[in-house]
C-alpha positions as CSV (number, residue, x, y, z in Angstrom):
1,X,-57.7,79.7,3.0
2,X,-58.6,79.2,-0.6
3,X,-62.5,77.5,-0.7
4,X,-61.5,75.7,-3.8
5,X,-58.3,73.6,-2.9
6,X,-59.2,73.5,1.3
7,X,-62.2,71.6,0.1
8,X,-60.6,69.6,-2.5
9,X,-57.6,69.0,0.4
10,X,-60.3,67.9,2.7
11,X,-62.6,65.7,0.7
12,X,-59.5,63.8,-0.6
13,X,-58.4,63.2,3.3
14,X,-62.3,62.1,3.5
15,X,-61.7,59.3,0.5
16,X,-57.9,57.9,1.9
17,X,-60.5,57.5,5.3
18,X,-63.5,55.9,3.5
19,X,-60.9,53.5,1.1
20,X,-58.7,52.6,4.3
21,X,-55.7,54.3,3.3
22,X,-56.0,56.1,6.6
23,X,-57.9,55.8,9.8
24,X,-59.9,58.0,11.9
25,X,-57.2,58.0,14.4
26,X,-54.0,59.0,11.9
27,X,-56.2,61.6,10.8
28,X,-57.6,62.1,14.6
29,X,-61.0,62.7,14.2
30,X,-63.9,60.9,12.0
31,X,-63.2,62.5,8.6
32,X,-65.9,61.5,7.2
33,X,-68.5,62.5,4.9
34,X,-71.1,61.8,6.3
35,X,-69.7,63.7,9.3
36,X,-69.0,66.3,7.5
37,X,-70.7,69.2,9.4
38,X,-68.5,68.8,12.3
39,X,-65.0,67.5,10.5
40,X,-65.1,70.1,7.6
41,X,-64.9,73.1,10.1
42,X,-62.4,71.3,12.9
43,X,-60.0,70.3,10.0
44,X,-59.9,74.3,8.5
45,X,-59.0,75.3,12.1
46,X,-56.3,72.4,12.0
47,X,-55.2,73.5,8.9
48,X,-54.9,77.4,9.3
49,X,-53.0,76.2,12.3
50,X,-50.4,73.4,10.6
51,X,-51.3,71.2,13.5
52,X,-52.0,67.5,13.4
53,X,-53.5,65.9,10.5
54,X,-54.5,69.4,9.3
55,X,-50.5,69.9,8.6
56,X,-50.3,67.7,6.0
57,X,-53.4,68.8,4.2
58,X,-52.3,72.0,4.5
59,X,-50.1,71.9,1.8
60,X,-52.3,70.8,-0.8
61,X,-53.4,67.4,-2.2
62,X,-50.1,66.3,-4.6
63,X,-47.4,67.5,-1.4
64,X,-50.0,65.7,1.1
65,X,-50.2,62.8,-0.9
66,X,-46.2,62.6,-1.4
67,X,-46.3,62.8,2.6
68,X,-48.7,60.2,3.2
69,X,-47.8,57.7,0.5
70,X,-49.3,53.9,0.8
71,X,-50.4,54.5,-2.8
72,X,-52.6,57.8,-1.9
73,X,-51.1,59.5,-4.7
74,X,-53.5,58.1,-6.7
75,X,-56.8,60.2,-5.4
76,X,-54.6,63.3,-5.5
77,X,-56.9,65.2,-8.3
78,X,-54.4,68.5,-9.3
79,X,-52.8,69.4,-12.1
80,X,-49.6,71.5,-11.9
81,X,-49.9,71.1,-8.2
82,X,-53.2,73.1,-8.1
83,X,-56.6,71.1,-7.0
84,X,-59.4,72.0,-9.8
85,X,-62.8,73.5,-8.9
86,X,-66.2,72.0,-9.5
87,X,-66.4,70.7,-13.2
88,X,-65.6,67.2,-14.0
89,X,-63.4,67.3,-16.7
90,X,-64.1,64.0,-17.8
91,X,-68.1,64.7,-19.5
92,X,-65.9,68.2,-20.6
93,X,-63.0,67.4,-22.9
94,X,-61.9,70.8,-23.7
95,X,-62.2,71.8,-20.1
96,X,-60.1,69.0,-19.3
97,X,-57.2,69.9,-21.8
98,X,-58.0,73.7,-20.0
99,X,-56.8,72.4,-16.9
100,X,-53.5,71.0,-18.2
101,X,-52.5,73.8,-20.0
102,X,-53.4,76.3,-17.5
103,X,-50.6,78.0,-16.4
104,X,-50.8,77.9,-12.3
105,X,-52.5,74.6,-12.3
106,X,-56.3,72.9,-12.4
107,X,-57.7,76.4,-12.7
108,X,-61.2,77.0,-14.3
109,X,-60.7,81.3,-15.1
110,X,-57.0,80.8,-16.7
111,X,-59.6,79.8,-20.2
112,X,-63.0,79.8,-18.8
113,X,-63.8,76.8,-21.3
114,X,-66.7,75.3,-18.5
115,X,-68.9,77.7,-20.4
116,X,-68.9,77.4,-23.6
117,X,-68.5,73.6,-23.4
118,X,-71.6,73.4,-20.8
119,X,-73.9,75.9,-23.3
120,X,-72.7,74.5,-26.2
121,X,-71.7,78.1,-27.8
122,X,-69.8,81.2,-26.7
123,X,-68.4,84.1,-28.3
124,X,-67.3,82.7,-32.2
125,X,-68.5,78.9,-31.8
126,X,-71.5,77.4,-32.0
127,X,-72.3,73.4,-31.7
128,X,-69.9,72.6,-29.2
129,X,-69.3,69.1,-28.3
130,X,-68.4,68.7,-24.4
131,X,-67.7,65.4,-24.6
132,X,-65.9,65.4,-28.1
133,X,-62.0,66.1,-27.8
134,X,-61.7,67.3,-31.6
135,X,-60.8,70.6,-32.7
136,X,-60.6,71.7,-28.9
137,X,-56.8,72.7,-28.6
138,X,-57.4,76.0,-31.4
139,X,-60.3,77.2,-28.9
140,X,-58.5,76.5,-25.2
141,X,-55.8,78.7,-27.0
142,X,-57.6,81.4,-28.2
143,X,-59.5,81.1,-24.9
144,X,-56.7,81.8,-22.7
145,X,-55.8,84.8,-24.5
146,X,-58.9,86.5,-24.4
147,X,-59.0,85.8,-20.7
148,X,-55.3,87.4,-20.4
149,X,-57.0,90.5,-22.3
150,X,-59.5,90.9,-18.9
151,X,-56.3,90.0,-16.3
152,X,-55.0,92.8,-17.8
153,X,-58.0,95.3,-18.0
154,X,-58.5,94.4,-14.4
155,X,-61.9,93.2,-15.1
156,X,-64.0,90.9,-13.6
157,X,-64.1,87.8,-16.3
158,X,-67.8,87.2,-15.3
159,X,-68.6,90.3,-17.1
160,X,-68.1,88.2,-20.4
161,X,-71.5,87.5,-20.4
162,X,-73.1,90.4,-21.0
163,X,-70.1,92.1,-23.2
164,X,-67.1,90.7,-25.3
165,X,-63.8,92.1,-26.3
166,X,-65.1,94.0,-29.1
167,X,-66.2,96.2,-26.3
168,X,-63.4,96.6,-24.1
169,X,-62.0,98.4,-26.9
170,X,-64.6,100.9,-26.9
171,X,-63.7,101.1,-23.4
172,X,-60.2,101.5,-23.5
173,X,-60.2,104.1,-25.5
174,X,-63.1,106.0,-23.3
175,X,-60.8,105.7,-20.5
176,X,-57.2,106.4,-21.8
177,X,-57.4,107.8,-25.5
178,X,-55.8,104.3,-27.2
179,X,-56.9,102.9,-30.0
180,X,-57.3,99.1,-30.0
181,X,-59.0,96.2,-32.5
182,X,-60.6,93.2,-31.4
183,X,-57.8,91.2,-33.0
184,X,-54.9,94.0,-31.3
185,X,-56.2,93.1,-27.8
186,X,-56.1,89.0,-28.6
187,X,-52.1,89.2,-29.5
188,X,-51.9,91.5,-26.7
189,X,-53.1,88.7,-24.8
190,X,-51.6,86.1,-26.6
191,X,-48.1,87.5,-25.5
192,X,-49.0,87.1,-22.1
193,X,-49.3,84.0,-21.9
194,X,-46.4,83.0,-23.2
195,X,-44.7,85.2,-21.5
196,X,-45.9,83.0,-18.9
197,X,-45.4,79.5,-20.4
198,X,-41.4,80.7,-21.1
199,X,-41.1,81.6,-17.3
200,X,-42.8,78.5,-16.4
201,X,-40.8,76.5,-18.5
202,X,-37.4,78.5,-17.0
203,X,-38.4,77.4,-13.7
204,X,-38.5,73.5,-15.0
205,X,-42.4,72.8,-15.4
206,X,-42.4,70.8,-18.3
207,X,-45.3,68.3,-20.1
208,X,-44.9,65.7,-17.2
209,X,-46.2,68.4,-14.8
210,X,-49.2,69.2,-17.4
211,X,-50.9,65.6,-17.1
212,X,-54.3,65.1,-15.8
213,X,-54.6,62.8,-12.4
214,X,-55.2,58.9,-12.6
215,X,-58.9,59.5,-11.3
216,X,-59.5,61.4,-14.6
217,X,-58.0,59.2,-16.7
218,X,-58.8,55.4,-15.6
219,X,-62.5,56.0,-13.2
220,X,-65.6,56.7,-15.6
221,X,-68.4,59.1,-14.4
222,X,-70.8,56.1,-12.6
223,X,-74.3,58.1,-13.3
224,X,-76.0,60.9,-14.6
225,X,-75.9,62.1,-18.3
226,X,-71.9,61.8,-18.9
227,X,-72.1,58.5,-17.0
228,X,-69.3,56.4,-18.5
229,X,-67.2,59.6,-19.7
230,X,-63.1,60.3,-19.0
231,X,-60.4,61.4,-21.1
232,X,-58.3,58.0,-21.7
233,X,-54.4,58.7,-22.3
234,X,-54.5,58.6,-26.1
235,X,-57.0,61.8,-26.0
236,X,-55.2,63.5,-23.5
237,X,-51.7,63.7,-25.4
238,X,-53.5,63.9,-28.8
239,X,-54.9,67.1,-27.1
240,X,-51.8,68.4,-26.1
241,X,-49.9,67.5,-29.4
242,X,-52.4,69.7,-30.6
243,X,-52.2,72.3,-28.3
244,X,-48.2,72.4,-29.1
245,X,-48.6,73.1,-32.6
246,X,-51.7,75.4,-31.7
247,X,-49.3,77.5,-29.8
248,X,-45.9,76.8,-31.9
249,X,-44.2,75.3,-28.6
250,X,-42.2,72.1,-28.0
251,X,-43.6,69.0,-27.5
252,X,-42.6,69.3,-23.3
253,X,-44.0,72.6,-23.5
254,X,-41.6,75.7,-23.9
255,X,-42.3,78.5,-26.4
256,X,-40.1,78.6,-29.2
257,X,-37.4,80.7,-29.9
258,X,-39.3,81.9,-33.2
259,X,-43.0,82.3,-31.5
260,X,-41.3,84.4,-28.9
261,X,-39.6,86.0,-32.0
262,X,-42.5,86.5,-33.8
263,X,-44.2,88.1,-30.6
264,X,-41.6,90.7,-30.5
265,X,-41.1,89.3,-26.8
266,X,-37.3,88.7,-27.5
């Protein structure tokens, strides 16, 4: 049971209850949140069994909304298929476009952009805007392949606060004798990932699968200090036109025949 998307699974069978989509006895029992104590834990045992209600959820928020229907797609918050963590993408524009172009879904490590967008600075940026959409496709990208340079170190990517690449080359070479650059490790990383963009593209995920949910797009943050924030439409596929030509894919997504050329991966 993954603590990220059972919880997501479960709060969004909590919000088809609370908006009337579904009643206490579809889901059989009062899954609620304000009941929450009792229903989160009953609903995990239904779920690691595939019995009942528990079944459907089971499966994850976009197949159990496909199940349910009656317009309950729309509270299905995923990209990719995969339900997203704790940051609302919509007071963190950069984290947002993260999420789409991660390549298993809504996932926060695949770029690791929550940080610098929440501090404001990481690594080689300083003044970041969270809430600004500009200039954020050049960063996700270079983001995702320093964070394929720790996948394939086998390192823990929380250790990026207290060293940076520039060190993992030191090392490297402590452990095995090889001789790497800051900038040697970054293409190294950048050919993983699109290694894994071209296999995702293979197996048909294309731009239409990249998109964030409804909730992101069309409900505003009601309070606090992004109240009022999402990502409308227009910034969304501005951010991935970017991202594209970032990258040198298509428009739908697939690595190019010369990138992949130019990355020796062909």
């Amino acid at each position: 049971m993954d603590t990220i998307s059972a919880g997501v699974a479960i709060g969004f069978g909590m919000e088809l209850v609370q908006r009337g989509v579904l009643t206490e006895e579809e889901v059989g029992m009062k899954l609620t949140f304000d009941n929450a104590e009792d229903a989160v834990p009953q609903m995990l045992e239904l779920m690691g069994r595939r019995e009942g209600f528990g079944d459907i959820l089971a499966d994850g928020v976009k197949r159990a909304a496909e199940r349910i229907g009656k317009g309950a797609e729309r509270y299905a918050v995923h990209t990719k298929g995969m339900e997203p963590p704790a940051y609302d993408v919509r007071g963190m524009k950069g984290h947002g476009l993260a999420y789409m172009t991660s390549t298993r879904g809504a996932c926060h490590l695949r770029a690791g952009f929550y940080a610098p967008e929440l501090v404001g600075k990481f690594w080689r940026w300083e003044g970041i805007d969270r809430q600004s959409p500009d200039g954020k496709a050049a960063m996700v990208a270079t983001m995702e392949n320093f964070m394929c340079v720790y996948d394939s170190v086998g390192l823990c990517k929380f250790s990026r606060g207290f060293f940076l690449i520039d060190k993992l080359c030191e090392v490297i070479e402590a452990i095995t004798g090889l001789k790497f650059t800051e900038e040697e490790l970054l293409d190294i990383g950048e050919r993983v990932h699109n290694m894994k963009g071209h296999f995702n593209y293979r197996e048909g995920i294309t731009r239409k699968d990249w998109l964030l949910p409804p909730r992101v797009l069309e409900d505003p943050i009601p309070e606090g200090p992004s109240k009022g924030n999402l990502i409308t439409r227009e910034q969304m596929n501005n951010m991935l036109d970017d991202y594209m030509a970032v990258r040198k894919w298509t428009a739908d997504g697939e690595p190019t025949p010369e990138k992949l050329k130019e990355l020796d991966l062909v």
